[in-house]
C-alpha positions as CSV (number, residue, x, y, z in Angstrom):
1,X,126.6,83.1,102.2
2,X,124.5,81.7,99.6
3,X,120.8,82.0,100.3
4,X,118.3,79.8,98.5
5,X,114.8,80.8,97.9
6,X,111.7,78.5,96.9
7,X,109.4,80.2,94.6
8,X,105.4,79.4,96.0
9,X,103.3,76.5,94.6
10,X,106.3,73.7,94.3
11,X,108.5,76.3,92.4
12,X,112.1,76.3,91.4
13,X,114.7,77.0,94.8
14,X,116.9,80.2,93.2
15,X,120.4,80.6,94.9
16,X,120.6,84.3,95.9
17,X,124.7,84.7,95.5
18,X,126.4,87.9,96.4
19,X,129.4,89.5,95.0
20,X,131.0,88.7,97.9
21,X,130.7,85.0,97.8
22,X,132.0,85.0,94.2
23,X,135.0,87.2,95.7
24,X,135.5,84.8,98.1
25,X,135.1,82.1,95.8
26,X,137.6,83.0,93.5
27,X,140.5,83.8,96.5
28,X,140.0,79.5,97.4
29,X,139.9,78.4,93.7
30,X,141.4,81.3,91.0
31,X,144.8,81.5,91.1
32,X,145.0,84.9,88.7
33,X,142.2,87.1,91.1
34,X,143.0,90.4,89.5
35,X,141.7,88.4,86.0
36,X,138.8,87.1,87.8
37,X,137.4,90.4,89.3
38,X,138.5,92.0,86.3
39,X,135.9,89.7,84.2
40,X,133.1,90.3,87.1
41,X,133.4,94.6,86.9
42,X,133.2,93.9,82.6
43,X,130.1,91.7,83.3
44,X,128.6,94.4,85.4
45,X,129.8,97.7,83.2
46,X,128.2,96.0,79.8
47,X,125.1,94.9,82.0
48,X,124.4,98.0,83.3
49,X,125.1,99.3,79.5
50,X,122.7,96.8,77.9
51,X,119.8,97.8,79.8
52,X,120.6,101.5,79.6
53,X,120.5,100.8,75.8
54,X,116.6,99.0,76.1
55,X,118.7,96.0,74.7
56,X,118.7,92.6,76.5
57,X,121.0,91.2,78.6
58,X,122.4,88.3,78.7
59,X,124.2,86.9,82.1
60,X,125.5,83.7,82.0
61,X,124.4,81.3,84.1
62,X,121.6,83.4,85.6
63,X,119.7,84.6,82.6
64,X,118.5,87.6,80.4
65,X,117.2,91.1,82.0
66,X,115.7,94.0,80.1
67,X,113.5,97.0,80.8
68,X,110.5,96.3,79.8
69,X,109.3,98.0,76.5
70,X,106.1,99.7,77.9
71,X,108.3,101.4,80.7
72,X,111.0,102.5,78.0
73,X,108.3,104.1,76.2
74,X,107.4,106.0,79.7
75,X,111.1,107.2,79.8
76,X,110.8,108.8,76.6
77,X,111.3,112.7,76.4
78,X,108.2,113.5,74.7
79,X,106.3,111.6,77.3
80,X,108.1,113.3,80.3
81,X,107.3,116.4,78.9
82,X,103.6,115.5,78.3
83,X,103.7,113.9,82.0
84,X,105.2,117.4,83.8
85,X,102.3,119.2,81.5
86,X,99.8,117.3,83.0
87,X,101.1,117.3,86.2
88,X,101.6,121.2,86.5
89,X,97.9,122.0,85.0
90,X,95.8,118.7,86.2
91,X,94.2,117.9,89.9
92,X,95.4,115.3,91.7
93,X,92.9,112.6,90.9
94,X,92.7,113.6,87.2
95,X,96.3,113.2,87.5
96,X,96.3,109.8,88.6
97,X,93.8,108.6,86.1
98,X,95.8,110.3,83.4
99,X,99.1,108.2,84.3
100,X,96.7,105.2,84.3
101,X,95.4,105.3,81.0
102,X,99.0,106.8,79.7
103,X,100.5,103.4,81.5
104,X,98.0,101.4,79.6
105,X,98.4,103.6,76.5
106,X,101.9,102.3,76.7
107,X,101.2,98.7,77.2
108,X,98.9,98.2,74.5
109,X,101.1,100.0,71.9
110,X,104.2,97.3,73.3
111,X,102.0,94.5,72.3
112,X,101.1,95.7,69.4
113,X,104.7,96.3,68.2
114,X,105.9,92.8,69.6
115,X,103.2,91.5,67.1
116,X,103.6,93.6,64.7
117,X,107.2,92.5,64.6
118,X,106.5,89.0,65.2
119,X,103.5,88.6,62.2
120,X,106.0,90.5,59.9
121,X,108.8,88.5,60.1
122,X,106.8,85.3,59.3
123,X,105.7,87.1,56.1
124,X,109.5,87.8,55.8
125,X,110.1,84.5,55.6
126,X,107.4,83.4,53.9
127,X,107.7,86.0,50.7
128,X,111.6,86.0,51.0
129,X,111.8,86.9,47.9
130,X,109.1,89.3,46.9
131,X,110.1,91.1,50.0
132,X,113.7,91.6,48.5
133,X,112.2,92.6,45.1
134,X,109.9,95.5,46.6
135,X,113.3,96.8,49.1
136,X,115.8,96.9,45.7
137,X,113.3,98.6,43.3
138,X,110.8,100.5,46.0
139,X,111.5,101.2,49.5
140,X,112.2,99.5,52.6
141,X,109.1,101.1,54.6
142,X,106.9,100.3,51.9
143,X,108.2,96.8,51.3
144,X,107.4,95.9,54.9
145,X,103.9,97.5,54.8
146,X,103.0,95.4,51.4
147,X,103.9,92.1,53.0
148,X,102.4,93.0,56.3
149,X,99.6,92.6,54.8
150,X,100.0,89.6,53.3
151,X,99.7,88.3,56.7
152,X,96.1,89.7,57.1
153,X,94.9,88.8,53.7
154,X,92.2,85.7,53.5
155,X,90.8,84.4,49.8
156,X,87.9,85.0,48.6
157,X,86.4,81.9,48.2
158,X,87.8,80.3,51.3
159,X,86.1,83.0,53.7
160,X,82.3,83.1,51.2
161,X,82.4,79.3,50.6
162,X,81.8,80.1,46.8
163,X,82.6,76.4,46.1
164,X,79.1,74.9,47.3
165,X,77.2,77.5,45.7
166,X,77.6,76.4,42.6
167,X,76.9,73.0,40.7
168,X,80.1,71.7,39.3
């Protein structure tokens, strides 16, 4: 049956619901079944897809599920390879502290991209149409680094106060 959990602190109660219960569900109140489990094994082939992908997924009802960025990097060939290197040649302890700063290696570089990301599409929007001037006549890489750094650009007399220094 359906179990209810309470998250600590006076958090939400989540309703734990199996397959089974939907199954069951659907034989009291579906009258096409074969439709019904049909549409639950499509929801569960393109979840299962999704996350394979990295992409988010999206269950209705329930909410959205992804791997998280710093663990896809981990999964990447180059760093299996460079994780089997350094397990093959390192101790055990240097081993450990190795996956430790590679795990943190990781994390960092996944916020840095989800701001990287984030910051440029404000300049996106912000220099619409400059942005769409520099991808027709230069290059899409070198449009996006141009107004990337629009973002981190600050006048001159705003940040040296030039305005009380002289007598106007």
């Amino acid at each position: 049956m359906k179990e209810v959990f309470k998250f600590p602190n006076g958090g939400y109660e989540v309703h734990i619901v199996r397959k089974k219960d939907i199954i069951d569900t659907i034989d009291k109140n579906i009258v096409d079944k074969d439709i019904a489990l049909a549409l639950i094994e499509r929801l569960e082939i393109d979840c299962a897809k999704h996350i394979r992908e990295g992409r988010w997924a999206n269950i209705p009802y329930i909410g959205n599920i992804r791997v998280p960025k710093a663990k896809q990097l981990l999964k990447s060939t180059e760093q299996q390879l460079l994780i089997k290197d350094a397990y093959d040649n390192l101790d055990r302890d240097s081993y450990i502290m190795f996956r430790k700063q590679l795990n943190a290696y990781n994390a960092q570089k996944a916020r840095f991209e989800t701001s990287y990301s984030y910051l440029l599409s404000i300049m996106i929007n912000r220099y619409n149409k400059y942005f769409n001037y520099l991808r027709r006549n230069k290059d899409d890489y070198y449009a996006r680094i141009v107004i990337y750094t629009f973002g981190s650009l600050k006048p001159i007399m705003e940040e040296h106060n030039y305005y009380n220094d002289y007598d106007w």
